[in-house]
C-alpha positions in Angstrom: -18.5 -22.2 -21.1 -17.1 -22.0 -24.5 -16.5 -19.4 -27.1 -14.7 -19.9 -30.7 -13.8 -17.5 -32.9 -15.4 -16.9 -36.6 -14.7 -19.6 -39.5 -11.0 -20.4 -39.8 -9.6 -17.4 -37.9 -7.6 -17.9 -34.5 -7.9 -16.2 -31.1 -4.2 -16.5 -30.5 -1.4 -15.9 -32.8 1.8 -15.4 -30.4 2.6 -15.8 -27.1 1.4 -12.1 -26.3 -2.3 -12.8 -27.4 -2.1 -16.1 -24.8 -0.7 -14.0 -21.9 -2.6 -10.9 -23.1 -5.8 -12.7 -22.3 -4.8 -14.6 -19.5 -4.2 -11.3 -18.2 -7.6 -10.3 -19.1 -9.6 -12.5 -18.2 -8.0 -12.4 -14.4 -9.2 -8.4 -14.9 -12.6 -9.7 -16.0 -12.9 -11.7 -13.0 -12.0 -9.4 -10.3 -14.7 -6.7 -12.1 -17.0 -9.4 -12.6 -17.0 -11.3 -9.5 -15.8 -14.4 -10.4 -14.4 -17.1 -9.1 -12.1 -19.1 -12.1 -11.6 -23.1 -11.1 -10.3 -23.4 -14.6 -9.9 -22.7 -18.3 -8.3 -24.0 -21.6 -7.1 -21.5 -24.0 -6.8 -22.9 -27.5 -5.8 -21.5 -30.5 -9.5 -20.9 -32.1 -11.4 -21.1 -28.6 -11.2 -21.0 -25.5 -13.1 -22.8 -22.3 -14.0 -21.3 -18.8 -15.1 -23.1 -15.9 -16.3 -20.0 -13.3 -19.1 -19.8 -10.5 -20.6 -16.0 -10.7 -21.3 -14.5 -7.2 -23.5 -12.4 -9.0 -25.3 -12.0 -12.4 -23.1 -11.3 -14.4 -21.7 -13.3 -17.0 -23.2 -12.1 -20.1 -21.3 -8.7 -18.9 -18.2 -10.3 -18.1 -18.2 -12.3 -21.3 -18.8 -9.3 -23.5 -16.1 -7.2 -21.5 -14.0 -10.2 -21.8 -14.6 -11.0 -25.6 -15.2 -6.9 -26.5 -11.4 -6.3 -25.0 -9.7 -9.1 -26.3 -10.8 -8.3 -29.8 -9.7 -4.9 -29.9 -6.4 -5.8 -28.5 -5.8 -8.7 -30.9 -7.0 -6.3 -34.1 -4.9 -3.4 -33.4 -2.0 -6.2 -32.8 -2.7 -7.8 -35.8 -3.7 -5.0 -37.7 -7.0 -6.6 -38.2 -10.9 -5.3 -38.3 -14.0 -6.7 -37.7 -15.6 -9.5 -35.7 -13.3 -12.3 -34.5 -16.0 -14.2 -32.3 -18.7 -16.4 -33.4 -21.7 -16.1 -32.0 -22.9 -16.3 -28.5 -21.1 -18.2 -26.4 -21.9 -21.6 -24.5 -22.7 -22.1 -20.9 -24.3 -24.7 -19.2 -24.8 -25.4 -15.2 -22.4 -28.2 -13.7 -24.7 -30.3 -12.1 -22.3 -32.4 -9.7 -18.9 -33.1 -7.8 -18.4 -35.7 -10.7 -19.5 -33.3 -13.4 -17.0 -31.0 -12.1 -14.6 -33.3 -12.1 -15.4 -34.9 -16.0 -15.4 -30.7 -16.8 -12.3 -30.6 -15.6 -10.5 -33.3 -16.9 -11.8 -32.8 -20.5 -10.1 -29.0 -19.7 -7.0 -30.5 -19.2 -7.1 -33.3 -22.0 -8.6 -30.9 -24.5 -4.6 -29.6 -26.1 -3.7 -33.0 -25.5 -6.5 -34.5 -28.1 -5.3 -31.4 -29.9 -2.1 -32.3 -30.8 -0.5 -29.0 -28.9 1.2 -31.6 -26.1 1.6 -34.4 -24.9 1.0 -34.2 -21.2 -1.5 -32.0 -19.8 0.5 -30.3 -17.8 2.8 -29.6 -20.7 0.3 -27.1 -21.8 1.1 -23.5 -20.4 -2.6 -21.5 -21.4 -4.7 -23.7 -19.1 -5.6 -24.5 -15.0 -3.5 -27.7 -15.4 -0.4 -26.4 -16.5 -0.4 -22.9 -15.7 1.2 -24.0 -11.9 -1.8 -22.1 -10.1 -1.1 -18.4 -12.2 -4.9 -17.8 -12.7 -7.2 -20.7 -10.8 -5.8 -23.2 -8.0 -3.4 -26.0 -9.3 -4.6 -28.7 -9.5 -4.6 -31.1 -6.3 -3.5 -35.5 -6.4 -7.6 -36.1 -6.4 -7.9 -34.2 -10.1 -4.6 -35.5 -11.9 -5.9 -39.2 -10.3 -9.2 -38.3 -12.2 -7.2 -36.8 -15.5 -5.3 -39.5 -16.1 -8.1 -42.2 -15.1 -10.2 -40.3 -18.0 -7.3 -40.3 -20.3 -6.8 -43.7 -20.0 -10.9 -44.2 -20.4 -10.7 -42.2 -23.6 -7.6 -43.8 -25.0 -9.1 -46.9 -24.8 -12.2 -46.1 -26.4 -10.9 -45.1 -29.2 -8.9 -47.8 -29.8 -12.4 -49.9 -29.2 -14.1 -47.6 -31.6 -11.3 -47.9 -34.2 -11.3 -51.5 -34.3 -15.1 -51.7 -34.7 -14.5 -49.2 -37.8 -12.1 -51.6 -39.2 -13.7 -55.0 -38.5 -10.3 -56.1 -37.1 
């Protein structure tokens, strides 16, 4: 699932926000009964990949989004809304869903420009060395960097169909 915050305004401004919701969202999934197999936090959104033993995520999610909020407004000396919308969820359907899921997770701060290596970037499953979901196993950094390289050159395809070259 994915939620992203309002217009141009950010999620995460320091390093307390990113731990501050890490934090929170390992609350929200004990109360919630879920079971994280990963997440991306980015500066203006952030991505959860969870199975619900029960049904509950629009609770979880406003707990989660409702808490985080607060917290980041009274750090920030903010008011008002700092999520847009509702956010996105959708049903992985397969063992190679999970896996595409999971390695556009771990790509996603990479694409960003936040680091060069997945597991460079501290606020997700793939570089978080197993603090919030399980790290990940030789099977799923086989997979990453087999998408990475699929991606990669796709857009080197794509950019030299752009330029006529």
């Amino acid at each position: 699932m994915t939620q992203r915050a309002t217009g141009r305004e950010l999620l995460f401004v320091d390093r307390l926000d990113w731990a501050g919701f890490a934090h929170l969202l390992e609350r929200t999934s004990k109360r919630y009964a879920w079971v994280i197999h990963d997440y991306c936090l980015m500066s203006n959104h952030f991505h959860l990949l969870i199975r619900t033993l029960e049904p509950s995520l629009a609770r979880g999610m406003q707990y989660l989004n409702a808490r985080h909020v607060t917290a980041f407004n009274t750090t920030h000396g903010r008011r008002g809304t700092l999520v847009q919308g509702r956010y996105y969820s959708g049903l992985v359907e397969s063992d190679e869903h999970f896996l595409q899921v999971r390695g556009y997770l771990a790509l996603n701060p990479v694409v960003a420009g936040l680091c060069r290596e997945p597991e460079d970037w501290p606020w997700s499953g793939y570089g978080a060395g197993g603090a919030i979901c399980p790290r990940p196993g030789a099977q799923l950094k086989r997979f990453v960097a087999a998408y990475r390289h699929r991606r990669e050159r796709l857009a080197a395809m794509a950019l030299r169909d752009m330029s006529g070259l």
